[in-house]
MARVO-378849 format. One line per field, with one value per residue (C-alpha): residue in one letter; z, x, y; chain; residue number from 1. Coordinates in Angstrom, 1 decimal, decimal comma. Layout:
<atoms>
residuo	[A  ...] $
w	[Z  ...] $
u	[X  ...] $
v	[Y  ...] $
cadena	[A  ...] $
num	[NUM  ...] $
</atoms>
This chain:
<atoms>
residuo	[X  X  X  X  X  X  X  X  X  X  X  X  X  X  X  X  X  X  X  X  X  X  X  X  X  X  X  X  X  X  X  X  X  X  X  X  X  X  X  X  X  X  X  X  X  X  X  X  X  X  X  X  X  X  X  X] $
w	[-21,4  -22,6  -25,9  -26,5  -26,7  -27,6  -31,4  -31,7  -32,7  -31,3  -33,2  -30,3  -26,3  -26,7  -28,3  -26,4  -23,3  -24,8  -26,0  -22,8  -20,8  -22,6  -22,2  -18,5  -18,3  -20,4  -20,3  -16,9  -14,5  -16,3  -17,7  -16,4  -13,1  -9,9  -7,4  -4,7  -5,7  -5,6  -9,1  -10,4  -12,3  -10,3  -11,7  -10,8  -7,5  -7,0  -8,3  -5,8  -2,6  -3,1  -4,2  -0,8  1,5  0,5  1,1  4,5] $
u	[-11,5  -14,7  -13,6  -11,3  -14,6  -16,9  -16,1  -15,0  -17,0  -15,3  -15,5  -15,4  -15,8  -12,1  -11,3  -12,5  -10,9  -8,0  -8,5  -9,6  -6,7  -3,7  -5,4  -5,2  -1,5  -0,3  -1,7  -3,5  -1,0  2,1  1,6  -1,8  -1,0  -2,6  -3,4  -3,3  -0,3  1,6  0,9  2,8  1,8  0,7  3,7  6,7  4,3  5,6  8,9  9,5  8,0  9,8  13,4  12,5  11,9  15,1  17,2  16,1] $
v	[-11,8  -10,7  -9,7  -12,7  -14,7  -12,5  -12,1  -15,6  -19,2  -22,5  -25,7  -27,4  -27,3  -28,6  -25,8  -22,8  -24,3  -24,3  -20,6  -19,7  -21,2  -20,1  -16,7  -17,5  -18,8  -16,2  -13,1  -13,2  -14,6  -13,8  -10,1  -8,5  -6,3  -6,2  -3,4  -5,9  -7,2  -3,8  -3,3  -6,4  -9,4  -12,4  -14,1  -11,7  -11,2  -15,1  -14,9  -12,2  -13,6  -17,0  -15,2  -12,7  -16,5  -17,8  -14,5  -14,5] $
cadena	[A  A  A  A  A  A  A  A  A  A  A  A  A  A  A  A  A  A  A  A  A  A  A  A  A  A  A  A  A  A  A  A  A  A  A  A  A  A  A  A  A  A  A  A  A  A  A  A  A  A  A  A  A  A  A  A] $
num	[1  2  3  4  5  6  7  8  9  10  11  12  13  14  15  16  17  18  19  20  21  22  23  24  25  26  27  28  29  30  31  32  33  34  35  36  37  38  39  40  41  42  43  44  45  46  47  48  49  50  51  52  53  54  55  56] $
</atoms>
């Protein structure tokens, strides 16, 4: 994250928060992996639980 802001000027306040939260929404909870997620993104971590509920 650091480096997505770090080497960048906003215009705006409106502007880095939008930076900032596509980063979020996009790379963070749909690609990044976690170890306490079993090494999966927090998004397929999701996907999975809810597709394992309704198997049951």
């Amino acid at each position: 994250m650091s480096e997505l802001i770090c080497h960048q000027r906003f215009a705006t306040q409106e502007q880095a928060r939008l930076v900032i939260s596509e980063y979020i929404e996009i790379f963070y909870n749909r690609q990044r992996t976690q170890a306490r997620l079993g090494y999966l993104s927090p998004a397929v971590f999701t996907q999975r639980f809810y597709l394992d509920r309704t198997a049951a």
